[in-house]
C-alpha positions as CSV (number, residue, x, y, z in Angstrom):
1,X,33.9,106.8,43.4
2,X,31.9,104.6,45.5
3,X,30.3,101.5,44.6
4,X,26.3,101.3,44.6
5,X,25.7,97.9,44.9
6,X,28.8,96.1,46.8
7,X,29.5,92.3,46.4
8,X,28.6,91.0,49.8
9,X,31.2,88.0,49.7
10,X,31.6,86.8,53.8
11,X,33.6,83.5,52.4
12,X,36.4,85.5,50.7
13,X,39.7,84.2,51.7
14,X,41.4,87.2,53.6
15,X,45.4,86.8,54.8
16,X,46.5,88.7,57.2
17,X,49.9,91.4,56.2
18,X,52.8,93.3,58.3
19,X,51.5,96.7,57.9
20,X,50.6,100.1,60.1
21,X,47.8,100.4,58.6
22,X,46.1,97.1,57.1
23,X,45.3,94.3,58.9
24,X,44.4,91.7,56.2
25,X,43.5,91.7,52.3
26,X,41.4,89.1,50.2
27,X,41.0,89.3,46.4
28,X,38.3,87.5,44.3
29,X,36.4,88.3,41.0
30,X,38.4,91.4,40.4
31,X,37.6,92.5,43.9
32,X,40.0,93.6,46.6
33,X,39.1,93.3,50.0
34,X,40.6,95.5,52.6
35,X,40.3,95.2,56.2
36,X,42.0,98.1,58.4
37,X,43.4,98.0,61.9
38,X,40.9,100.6,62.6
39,X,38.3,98.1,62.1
40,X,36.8,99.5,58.9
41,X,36.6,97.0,55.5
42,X,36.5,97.8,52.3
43,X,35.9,96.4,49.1
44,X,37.7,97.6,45.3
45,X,36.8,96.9,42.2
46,X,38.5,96.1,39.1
47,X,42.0,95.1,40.9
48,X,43.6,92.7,39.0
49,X,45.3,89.5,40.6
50,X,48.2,90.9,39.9
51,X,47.9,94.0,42.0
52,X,46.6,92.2,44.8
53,X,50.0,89.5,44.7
54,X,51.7,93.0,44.6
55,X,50.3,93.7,48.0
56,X,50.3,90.1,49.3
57,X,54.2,90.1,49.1
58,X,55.3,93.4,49.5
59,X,57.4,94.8,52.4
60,X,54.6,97.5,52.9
61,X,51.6,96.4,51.5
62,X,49.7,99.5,52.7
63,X,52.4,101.8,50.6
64,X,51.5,99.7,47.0
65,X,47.8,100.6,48.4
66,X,48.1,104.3,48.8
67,X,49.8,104.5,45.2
68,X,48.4,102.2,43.2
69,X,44.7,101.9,44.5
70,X,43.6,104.5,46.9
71,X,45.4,107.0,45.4
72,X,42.7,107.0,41.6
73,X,39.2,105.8,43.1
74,X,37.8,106.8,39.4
75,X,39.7,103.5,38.3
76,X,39.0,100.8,41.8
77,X,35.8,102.1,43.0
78,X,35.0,101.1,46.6
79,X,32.3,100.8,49.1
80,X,32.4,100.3,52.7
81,X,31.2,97.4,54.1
């Protein structure tokens, strides 16, 4: 489910991960940002801090992703920014 109106946030803190697939992730306000080595961002809602410190220190941050957020978009909704 996509987000109609996105939180357009420039000045969230993003940190760079090891991963094949994600490049760096931010979290503020219940919203994860996700920025891609394609080049493509995205932004979920309703991640909890505790999710996003999941990622953060994870050995593959883009596998607690695939399972736990892009894997039930009717629970983090997202939007492309």
């Amino acid at each position: 489910m996509k987000l109609k109106n996105p939180k357009k946030n420039n000045n969230m803190e993003m940190h760079r991960v090891t991963s094949s697939q994600l490049e760096s992730i931010g979290w503020e306000n219940d919203t994860l940002r996700v920025a891609f080595l394609s080049g493509s961002t995205y932004e979920y809602a309703n991640v909890r801090n505790s999710l996003f410190q999941e990622m953060l220190n994870a050995r593959k941050p883009s596998a607690v992703f695939n399972a736990k957020i892009k894997s039930h978009p009717s629970d983090y909704p997202f939007t492309k920014l």
